[in-house]
N, C-alpha and C positions, 0 to 999 in steps of 0.2 A: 319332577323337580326334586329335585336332593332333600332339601330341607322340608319339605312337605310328608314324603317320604318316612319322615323319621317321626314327624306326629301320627301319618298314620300307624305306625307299630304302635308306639305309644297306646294309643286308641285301643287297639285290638290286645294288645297286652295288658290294659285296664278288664278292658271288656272279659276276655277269656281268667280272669281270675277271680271271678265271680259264680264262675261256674261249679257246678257240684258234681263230685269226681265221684262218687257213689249215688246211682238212680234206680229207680224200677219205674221209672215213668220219665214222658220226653224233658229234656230241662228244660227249665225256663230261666228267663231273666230278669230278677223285678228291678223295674226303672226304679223304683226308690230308692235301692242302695245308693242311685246318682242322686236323685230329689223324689221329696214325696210329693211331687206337683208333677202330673204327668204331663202337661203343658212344655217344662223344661225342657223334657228328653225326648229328642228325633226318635221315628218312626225304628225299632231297632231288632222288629221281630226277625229280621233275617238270620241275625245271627242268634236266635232263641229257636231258631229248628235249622242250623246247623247250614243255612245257607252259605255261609262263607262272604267272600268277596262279592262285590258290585259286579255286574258285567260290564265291557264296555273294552274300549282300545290302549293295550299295554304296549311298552316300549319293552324286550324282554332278549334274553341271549338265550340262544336257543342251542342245547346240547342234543348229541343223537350217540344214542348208547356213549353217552361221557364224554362224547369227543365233542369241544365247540365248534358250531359251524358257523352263525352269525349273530348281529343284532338287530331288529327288526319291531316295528311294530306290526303286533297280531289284534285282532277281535277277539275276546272271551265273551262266551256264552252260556247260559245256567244250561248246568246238566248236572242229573241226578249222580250219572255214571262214574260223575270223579270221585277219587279215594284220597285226596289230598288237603281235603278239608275245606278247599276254597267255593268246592260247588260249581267249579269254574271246567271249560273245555276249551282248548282255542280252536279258531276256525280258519282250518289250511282246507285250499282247493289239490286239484289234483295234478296244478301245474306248481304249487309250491311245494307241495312235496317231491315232484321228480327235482328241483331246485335243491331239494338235501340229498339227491341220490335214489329216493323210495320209489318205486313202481309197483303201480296194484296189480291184479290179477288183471287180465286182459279180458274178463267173463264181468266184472264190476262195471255197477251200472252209471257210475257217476267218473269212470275214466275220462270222459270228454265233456265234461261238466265246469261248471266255474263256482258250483257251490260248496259249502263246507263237506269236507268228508269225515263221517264218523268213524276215526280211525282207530277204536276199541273194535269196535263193528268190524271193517273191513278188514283189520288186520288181524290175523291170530297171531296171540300169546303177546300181543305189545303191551307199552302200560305210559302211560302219562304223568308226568308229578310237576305240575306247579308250586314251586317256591317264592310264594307271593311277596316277604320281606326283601329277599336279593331281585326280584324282579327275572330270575331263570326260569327255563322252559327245559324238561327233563322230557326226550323222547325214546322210549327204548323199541327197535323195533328188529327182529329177527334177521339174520343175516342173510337169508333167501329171498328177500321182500327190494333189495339193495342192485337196481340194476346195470351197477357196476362191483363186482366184491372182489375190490381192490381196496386196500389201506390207502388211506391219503388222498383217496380220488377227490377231485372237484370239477361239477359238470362244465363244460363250456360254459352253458349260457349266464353263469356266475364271473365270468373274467370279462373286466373294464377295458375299453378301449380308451377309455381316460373320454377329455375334454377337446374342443380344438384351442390351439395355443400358440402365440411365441413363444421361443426358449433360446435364451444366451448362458452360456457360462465363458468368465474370463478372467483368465491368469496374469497378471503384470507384475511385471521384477525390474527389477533398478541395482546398478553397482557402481558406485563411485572411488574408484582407489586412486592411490597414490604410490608412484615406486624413486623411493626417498635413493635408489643409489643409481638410478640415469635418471630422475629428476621428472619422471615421466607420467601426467594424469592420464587415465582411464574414464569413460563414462559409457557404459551400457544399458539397454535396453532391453526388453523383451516385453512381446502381448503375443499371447495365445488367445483364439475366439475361437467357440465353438455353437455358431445357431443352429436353432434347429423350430422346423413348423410340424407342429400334427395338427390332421384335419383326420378325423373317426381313425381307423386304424391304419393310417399310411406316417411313416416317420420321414420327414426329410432332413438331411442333417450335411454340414458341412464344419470344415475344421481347418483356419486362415490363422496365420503367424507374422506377425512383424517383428525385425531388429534392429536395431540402431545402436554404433558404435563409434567410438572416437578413440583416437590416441592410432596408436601400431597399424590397429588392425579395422581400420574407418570402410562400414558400411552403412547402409540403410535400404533396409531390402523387405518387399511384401512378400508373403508366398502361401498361395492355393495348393492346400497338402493334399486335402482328398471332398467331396463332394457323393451322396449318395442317398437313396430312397429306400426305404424298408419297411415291408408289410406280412404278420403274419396268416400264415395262409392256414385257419383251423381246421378246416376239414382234411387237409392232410397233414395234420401235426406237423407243419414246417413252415419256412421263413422266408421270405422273396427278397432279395437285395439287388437294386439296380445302381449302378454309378461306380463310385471306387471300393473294392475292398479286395481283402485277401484270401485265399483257400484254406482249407484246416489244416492239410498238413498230417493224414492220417496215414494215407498210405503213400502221396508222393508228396515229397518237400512242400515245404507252403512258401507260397507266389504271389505278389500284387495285381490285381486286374482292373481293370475297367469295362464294363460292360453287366453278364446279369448272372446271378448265384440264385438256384433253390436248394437248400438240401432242409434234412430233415431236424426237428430242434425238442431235444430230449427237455428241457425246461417243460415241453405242454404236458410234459406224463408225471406222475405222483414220483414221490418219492421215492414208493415199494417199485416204483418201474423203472428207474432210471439206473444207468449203469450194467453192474453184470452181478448179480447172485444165482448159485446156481438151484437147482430144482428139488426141492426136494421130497421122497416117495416113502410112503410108510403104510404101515396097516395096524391101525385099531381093535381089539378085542369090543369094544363093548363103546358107551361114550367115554371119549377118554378127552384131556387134555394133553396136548402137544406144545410141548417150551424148548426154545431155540438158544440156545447159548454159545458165545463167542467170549472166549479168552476171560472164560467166570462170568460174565455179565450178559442178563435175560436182553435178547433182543426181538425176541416173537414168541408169543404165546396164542394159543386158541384152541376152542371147542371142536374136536372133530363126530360125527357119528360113527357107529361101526363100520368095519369095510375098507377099502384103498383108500387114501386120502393123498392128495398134494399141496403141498407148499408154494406158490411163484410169484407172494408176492413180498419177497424178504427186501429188506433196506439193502443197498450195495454200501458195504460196511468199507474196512481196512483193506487193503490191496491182499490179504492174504490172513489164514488161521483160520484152524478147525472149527468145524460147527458139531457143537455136542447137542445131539437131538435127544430128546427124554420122551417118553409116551406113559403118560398115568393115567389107567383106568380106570372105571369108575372103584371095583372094588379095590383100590389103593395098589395093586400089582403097577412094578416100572420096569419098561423095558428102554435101553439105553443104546444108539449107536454112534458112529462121529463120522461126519460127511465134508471129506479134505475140502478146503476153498483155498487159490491162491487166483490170482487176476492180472491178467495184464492187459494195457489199455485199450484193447481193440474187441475183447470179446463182448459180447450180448448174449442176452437172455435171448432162451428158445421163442421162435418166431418172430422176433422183432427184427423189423429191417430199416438200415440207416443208408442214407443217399444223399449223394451230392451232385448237381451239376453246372455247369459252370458253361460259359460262352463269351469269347469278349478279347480285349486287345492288355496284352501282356504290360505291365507299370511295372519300374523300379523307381531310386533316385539317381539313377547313375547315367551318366553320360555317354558311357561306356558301352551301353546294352541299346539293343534297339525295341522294336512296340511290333511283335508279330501278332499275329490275331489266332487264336489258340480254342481248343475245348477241352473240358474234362469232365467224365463220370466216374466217379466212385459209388461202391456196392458192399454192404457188409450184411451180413444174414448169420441170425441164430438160429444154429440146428438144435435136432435134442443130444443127449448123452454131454451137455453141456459144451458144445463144438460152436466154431463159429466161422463162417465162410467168410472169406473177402475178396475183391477183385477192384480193378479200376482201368482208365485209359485216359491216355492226354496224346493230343494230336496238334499239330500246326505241318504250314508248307515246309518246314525244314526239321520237322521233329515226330516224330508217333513210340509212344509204350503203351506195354500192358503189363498188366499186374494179376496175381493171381496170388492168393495164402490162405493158412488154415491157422484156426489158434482154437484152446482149447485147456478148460482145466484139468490136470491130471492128477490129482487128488492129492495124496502125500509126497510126491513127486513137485506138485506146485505148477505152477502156469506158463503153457509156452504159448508162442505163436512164430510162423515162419513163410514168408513170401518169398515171392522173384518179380522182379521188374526186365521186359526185354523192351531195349528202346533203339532205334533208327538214328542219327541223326547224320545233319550237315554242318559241319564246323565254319567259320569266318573266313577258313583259308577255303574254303568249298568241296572241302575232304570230306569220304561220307565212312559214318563209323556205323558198328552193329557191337553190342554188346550187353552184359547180364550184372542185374546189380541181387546178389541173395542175402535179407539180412533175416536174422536169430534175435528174440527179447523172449526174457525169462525173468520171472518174479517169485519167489517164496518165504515165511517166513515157516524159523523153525521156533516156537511156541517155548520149547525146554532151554533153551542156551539164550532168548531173546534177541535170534538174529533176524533181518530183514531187508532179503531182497530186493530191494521196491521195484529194481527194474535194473537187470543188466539186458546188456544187447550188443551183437558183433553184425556191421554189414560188409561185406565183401561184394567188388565191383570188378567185370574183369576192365581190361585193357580200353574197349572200345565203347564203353560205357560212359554215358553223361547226360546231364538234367538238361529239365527245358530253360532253368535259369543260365546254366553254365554255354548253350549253344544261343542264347538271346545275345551274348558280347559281340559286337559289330568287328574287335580284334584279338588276336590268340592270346596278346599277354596282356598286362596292365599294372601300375600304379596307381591308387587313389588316397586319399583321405576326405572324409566323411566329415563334414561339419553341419552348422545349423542352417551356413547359407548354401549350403550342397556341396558340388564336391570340386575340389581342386586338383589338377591335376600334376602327377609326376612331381609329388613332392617326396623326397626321401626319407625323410622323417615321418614315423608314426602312418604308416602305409599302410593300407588295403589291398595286399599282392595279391594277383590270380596269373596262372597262367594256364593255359588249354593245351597243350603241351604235356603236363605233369596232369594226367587225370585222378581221378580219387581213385582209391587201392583198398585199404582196410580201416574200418571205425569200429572203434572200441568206446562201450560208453558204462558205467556200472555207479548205481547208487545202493549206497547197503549203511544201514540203520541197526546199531549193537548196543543194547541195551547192557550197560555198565552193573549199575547199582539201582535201589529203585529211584534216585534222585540226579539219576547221569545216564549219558547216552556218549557213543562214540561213532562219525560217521564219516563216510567216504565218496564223494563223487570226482567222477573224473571221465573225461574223455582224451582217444589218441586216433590220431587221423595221419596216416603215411599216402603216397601218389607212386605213381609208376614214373621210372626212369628218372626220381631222384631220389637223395636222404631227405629232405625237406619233410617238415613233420609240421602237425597242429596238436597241443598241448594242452589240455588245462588239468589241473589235480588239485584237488582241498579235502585237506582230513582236518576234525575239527574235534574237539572236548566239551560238550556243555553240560553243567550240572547245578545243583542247588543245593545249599545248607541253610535251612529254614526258611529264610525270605530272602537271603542275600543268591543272587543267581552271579554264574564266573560262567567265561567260555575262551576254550585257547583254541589259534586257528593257525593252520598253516595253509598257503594256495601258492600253485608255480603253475608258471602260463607259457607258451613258446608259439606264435604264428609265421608260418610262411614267411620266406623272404628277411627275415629279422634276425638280426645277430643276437646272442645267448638268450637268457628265462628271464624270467621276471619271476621275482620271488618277494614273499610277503610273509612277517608273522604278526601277529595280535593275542596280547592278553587283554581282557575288558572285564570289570567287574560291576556292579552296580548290587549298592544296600539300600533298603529304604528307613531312612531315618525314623520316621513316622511310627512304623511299627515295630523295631525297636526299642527304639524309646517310649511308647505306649503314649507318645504326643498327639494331638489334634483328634483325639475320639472321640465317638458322639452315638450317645444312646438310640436315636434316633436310627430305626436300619431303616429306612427310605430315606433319608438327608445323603447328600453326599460328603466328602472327606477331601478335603487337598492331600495331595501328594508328595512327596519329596524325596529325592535319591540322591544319592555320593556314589559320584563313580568317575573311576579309574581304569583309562588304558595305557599299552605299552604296545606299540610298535616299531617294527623295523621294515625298509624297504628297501628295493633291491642294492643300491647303492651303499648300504651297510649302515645308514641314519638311522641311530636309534630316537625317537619320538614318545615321550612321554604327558601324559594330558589327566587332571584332574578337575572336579568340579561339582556343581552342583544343578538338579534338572528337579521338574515338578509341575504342578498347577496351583492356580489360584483363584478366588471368586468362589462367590457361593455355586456356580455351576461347573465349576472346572474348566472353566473356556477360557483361562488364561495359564500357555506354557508357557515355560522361562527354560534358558540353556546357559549357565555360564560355567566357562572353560579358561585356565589356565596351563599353557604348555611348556616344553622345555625340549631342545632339540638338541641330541650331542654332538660332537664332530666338526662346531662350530656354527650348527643352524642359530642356536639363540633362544630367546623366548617368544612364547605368543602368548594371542588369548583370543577369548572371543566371547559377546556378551548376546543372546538374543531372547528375542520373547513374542508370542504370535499371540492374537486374540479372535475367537472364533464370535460374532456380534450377531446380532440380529438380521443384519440386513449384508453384510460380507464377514471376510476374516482379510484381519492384517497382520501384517509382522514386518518386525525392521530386527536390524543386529548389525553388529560392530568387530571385527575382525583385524590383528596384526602381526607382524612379524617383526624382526629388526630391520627388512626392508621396504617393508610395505605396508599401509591401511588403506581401508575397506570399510564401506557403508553399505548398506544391503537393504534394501527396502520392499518388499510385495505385498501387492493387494487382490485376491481374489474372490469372484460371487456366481451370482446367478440372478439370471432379469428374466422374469413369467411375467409375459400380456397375456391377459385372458379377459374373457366377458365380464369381469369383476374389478377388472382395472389393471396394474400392475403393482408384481409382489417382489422387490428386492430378495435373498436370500442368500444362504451361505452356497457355496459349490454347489449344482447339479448333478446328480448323476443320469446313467443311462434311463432308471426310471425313478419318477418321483412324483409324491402325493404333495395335493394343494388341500390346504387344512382350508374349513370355514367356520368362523365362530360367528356370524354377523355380528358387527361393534366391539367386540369382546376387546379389549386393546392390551397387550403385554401378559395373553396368557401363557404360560409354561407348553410346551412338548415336553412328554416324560420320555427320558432315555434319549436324550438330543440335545447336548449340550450346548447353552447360547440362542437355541430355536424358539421366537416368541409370536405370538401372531402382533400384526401390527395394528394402527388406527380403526382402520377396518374391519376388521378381525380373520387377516387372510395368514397363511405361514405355507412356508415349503418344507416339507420333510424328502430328504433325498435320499437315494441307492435301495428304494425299494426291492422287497424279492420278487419277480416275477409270477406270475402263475400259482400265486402261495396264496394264504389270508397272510395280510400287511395288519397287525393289530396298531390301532392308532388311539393315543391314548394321553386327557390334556390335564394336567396337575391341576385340583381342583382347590389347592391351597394357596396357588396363585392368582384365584378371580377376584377382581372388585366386588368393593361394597354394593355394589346394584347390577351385579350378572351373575343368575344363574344358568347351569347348565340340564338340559333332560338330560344328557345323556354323555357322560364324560370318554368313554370310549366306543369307537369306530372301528371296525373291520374292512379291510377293501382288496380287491385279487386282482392287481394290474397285468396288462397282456405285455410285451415290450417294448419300453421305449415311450410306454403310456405316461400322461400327466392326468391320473384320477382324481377324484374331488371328494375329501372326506368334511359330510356335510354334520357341524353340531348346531343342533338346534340350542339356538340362545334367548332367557329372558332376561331382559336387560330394562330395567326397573327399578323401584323404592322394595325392598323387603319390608313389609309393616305386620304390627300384631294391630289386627280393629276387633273393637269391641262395639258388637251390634246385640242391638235394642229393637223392641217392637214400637208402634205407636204408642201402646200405655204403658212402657218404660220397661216391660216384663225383657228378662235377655232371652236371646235365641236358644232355641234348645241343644243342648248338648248333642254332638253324633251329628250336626247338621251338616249338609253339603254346600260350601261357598264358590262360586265361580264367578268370574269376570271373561265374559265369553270373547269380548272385543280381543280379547290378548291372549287366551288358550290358558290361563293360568285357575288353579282353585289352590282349596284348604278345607278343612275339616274344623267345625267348633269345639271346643274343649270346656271348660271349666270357665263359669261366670259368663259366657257369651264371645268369648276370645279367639281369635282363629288367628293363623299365621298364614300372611301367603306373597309370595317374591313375586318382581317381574311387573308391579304398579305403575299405571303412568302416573304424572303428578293429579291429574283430577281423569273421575270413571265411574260407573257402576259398580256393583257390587249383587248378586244374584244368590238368596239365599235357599235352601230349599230344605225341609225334614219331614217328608211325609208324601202322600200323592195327591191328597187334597187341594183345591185353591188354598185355602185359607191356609194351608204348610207350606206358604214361600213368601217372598218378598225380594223388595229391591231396594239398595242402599244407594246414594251419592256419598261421594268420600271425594277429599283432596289432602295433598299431601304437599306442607311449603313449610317456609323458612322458622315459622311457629311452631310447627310439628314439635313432641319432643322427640327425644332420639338418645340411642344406648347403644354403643356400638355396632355401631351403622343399621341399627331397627330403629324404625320411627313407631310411634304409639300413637293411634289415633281411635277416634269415636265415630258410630256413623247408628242414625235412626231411620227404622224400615219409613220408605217414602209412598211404597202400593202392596197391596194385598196379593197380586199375580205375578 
């Protein structure tokens, strides 16, 4: 308990200044300094030889070599062997310690044991430090003892499969306009639903749309988007997905399917494993330390001994830039080298292999295409020398490829990778083609000039070459346009051309990142896509200006687009500025650094579109409320060339139980009403929890009763009547730190323990459980039968409710979590005649002093 907590320092910081800092003999304590009536003063020799702390069960977070791993209650138990002053040891079995990673020697004799292990004893060179005031557990234990030594790791049997549950999330929008120049209302509609059931670790999820329209374009139309089951599968670090979804898209085009997907999922690996870092090899003189440096900044450090050492488990940093290796021996000698990194998206680390496969009946939205039944396996494998293998195949009756590449970092040079695809197919008209699709991606940055590759790429296709999406059309050419209620056909406006005929030729795609000034950047992406046997092109280009002068950030943009089938570009520019008043102006501050700050910004843009309208919009944007869960957007515009003025007024509020927003919109020929409401609905064994949106994963808070506590760092997030709250977009396979603002509890709720730690699997709904006392706070003043008060240092507890306190001065103890009437269990000494038992009640007489009631209570028995 918090507040109990705090008397006990008190206590112990009373007690330890009494002490005499100069001895030649063991101190003592004379209870007189408290009272010369040794009656007064609890039994208190423990800490008069240095015993320290009480033993018994702490609630405590537990660090291993500084890094936190969780919070937990432990057992402490007297032991001579601690150096921390508390006299205390906690007692982990052999199954909680492989729980942080530690495995004993395989020759210990308490490996298959459930009792405590003495882990000064069994481990060499570890050390213990309990910090009894913070309630932390310091474990420091050798990095050979770690039977995994990897950074970041966390074992399986530490990841939640969550809870079994319902889960809704739903989106509703509304739009009412008017078009004042044909006289014509509008009313639309939209609902987005997304249920979903977990039972242990199987997710079943589906994702349903209705629309409803009047005026022009009168619909009302249901539609089943996609439907699908998912289960991760841990023993082989991968993910099962049966029903609808899509392919990744790594090495051939990514595809809709229906049917079943396992490939492998880099979320179950740590941090230092995911992605691609390459290896790195050194040799030590002596014990040395080893610090890893990228672009100035330490991003690895460690103790090597003498001899070869490697590196492999660095974090996958930046797509690219050197790594300056340093080796400092012990006697202060540095030896210095630089180990090129540049990355592009397909390599892996030495030995790791990723896999995909797939089974099932080919899904688009189009009308157009027909549902073949299809397979695909993908293969990707890290060699050493930092190489990486890949390969794959996709088959149906009218289609078969293969795939084959190599990619690889080549140090100062920078990161390529380079495939081929040979595919079969049969076209709609029943023409059978063969031919080769070879693409190039390269990524580098150059460190001196701040330029950065992030990824160019050229694929070249020859003649007779086409995907399984392109050979799925049931006809050689086509029209579409793509809407929410699907697609329409052979409309000539705003088209989706294909035609099979014109196959793909050459794609050109290049993103590159140039570091200006150190407050600006200059960048470029763009792709160009040509076909055989016409000029018909696909186009998109954007180079762009972003940078900052103080707080105020500008970005100028240019973008030109050109698809298929469509007469001239589309062309666009934008200047956008945005200042924030606030800090500026040194308005709305607060000394307070845990309060939060409303916001407030002025900003201005300037565009043009392709028709030559120039558009100009100013305005003002922010939050409000003590939690920031209230945006605001208001805009005024001005259109040349005869458009007119506009504006627009809106404001979203993210609540306890949804988030809403409306806004208001006009032109000179038109307004607009806008209204949306979206949440999320959890049934669970505790009732159901209204909440803000859901994400794919999310934690279910439990305070029992606690009602309108805070979530810190979750704007708008309270637990409700119950004391339940949804925290959404959990990290996966991480510790989720959960953590409930303790300045938001009522008068009669404490908490043990304000923050939670929890590592959901995917798709999980885990339960972070706080234990709550939810009671009277009261100071009682107890007395013996012949009036004498309790002695100081006594132990008080109310066992019916798990609550105590400690006696202080006069007979007074403090302690939360009261029913209105109960026991009271005193104790200061081992004797019968050192305890007693109080009746107490607590009502409308009571006094009371911000929100502590004062009360009296006389011991009622001797035991």
């Amino acid at each position: 308990m918090l507040k109990s907590k705090t008397i006990i320092f008190n206590l112990y910081f009373v007690l330890g200044s009494f002490y005499s800092s100069i001895s030649y003999a063991d101190s003592f304590f004379n209870p007189n300094l408290i009272s010369s009536i040794d009656s007064e003063v609890a039994d208190l020799s423990r800490f008069d030889k240095g015993e320290g702390q009480p033993e018994g069960i702490y609630s405590v977070e537990i660090y291993v070599n500084n890094e936190y791993i969780e919070t937990k209650s432990i057992p402490f138990y007297e032991n001579n062997k601690s150096s921390d002053g508390t006299g205390l040891l906690p007692c982990l079995n052999n199954k909680e310690l492989k729980n942080i990673g530690v495995s004993l020697n395989e020759d210990s004799k308490k490996i298959n044991s459930k009792e405590c292990i003495d882990i000064l004893d069994e481990i060499e060179k570890s050390n213990i430090r309990f910090d009894f005031e913070s309630q932390k557990l310091f474990l420091s234990i050798p990095q050979v003892m770690f039977k995994n030594n990897v950074r970041g790791y966390i074992p399986p049997e530490k990841w939640d499969n969550g809870i079994n549950a319902f889960l809704l999330n739903y989106n509703f929008t509304g739009r009412n306009s008017k078009n004042f120049k044909d006289n014509i209302n509008n009313n639309n509609y939209f609902l987005n639903l997304n249920p979903g059931i977990n039972v242990g670790s199987w997710r079943l999820r589906n994702e349903s749309t209705w629309m409803y329209a009047s005026g022009e374009n009168n619909q009302n139309k249901w539609r089943n988007i996609r439907t699908y089951v998912q289960k991760p599968i841990i023993p082989l670090k991968a993910e099962l997905t049966v029903g609808d979804s899509f392919s990744s898209g790594i090495i051939f085009d990514s595809l809709g399917f229906r049917g079943a997907k396992l490939e492998s999922d880099d979320n179950m690996l740590p941090d230092s494993m995911r992605g691609f870092a390459p290896t790195i090899k050194g040799i030590a003189n002596s014990n040395a330390i080893v610090t890893v440096k990228q672009n100035g900044f330490v991003i690895y450090q460690i103790s090597v001994p003498p001899g070869a050492f490697e590196i492999k488990d660095l974090y996958a940093t930046s797509s690219s830039g050197n790594l300056d290796v340093v080796i400092k021996e012990n006697n202060g000698e540095i030896t210095q080298f630089v180990v090129p990194y540049s990355n592009v998206p397909i390599l892996q680390r030495e030995g790791r292999l990723k896999y995909e496969f797939i089974g099932g009946e080919f899904r688009s939205g189009s009308d157009f295409q027909d549902k073949p039944n299809f397979g695909q396996l993908n293969l990707i494998y890290g060699l050493p020398y930092n190489l990486t293998l890949y390969g794959g195949s996709q088959f149906s009756n009218n289609y078969q490829a293969y795939a084959i590449g190599l990619g690889g970092n080549l140090g100062n040079l920078g990161a390529i990778s380079a495939d081929v695809i040979q595919a079969n197919s049969i076209l709609p008209n029943d023409e059978h083609k063969k031919g080769q699709s070879f693409r190039l991606l390269y990524a580098k940055s150059i460190n001196s000039t701040g330029t950065n590759f992030q990824i160019m790429g050229y694929r070249y296709s020859t003649q007779g070459y086409y995907t399984l999406n392109e050979v799925s059309y049931n006809k050689m050419e086509g029209r579409e346009i793509i809407t929410s209620d699907g697609i329409i056909r052979d409309n000539e406006s705003l088209s989706n051309y294909y035609n099979l005929n014109y196959s793909k030729k050459g794609r050109f795609q290049v993103n590159i990142n140039q570091q200006v000034t150190d407050n600006s950047s200059l960048y470029l992406l763009g792709s160009y896509q040509n076909y055989w046997r016409t000029t018909e092109t696909e186009q998109l280009w954007q180079i762009g200006y972003n940078g900052n002068i103080k707080q105020i950030n500008y970005s100028l943009n240019f973008s030109k687009s050109k698809s298929p089938g469509m007469s001239g570009d589309n062309k666009n520019i934008a200047f956008n500025i945005s200042i924030p008043i606030n800090d500026l102006f040194n308005q709305n501050r607060v000394n307070d650094l845990n309060a939060s700050r409303n916001s407030m910004y002025a900003v201005y843009s300037m565009n043009r579109s392709n028709d030559n309208v120039w558009v100009q919009q100013a305005g003002l944007t922010g939050t409000l409320l003590e939690d920031n869960n209230l945006n605001y957007n208001i805009q005024q515009g001005y259109a040349h060339n005869g458009g007119g003025y506009s504006g627009m007024v809106y404001a979203n509020y993210k609540g306890k139980y949804a988030n809403l927003g409306s806004g208001y919109n006009y032109n000179n020929d038109w307004h607009e009403l806008n209204y949306n409401l979206n949440g999320g609905v959890v049934a669970h064994s505790g009732g159901i929890t209204l909440s803000q949106p859901l994400g794919d994963t999310n934690i279910l808070i439990k305070a029992n009763d606690a009602n309108n506590i805070r979530v810190e760092n979750a704007n708008g997030i309270l637990t409700n009547n119950k004391g339940y709250a949804v925290l959404p977009y959990a990290s996966i396979y991480k510790n989720n730190r959960v953590s409930l603002d303790i300045n938001s509890l009522g008068e009669n709720i404490e908490l043990e323990n304000a923050i939670m730690n929890v590592i959901p699997t995917k798709g999980a709904l885990v339960q972070a459980n706080f234990k709550t006392n939810i009671g009277y706070r009261a100071i009682v003043n107890l007395k013996k039968k012949n009036g004498a008060i309790i002695p100081f240092g006594a132990m008080v507890i109310d066992e019916s409710r798990s609550v105590s306190g400690i006696v202080g001065d006069n007979g007074n103890v403090f302690i939360s979590g009261l029913a209105p009437i109960g026991k009271l269990k005193a104790k200061w000494g081992r004797m019968e005649d050192q305890q007693c038992t109080f009746d107490y009640e607590i009502n409308d007489k009571s006094s009371k002093e911000k929100g502590i009631y004062f009360i009296s209570s006389t011991c009622q028995s001797d035991k």
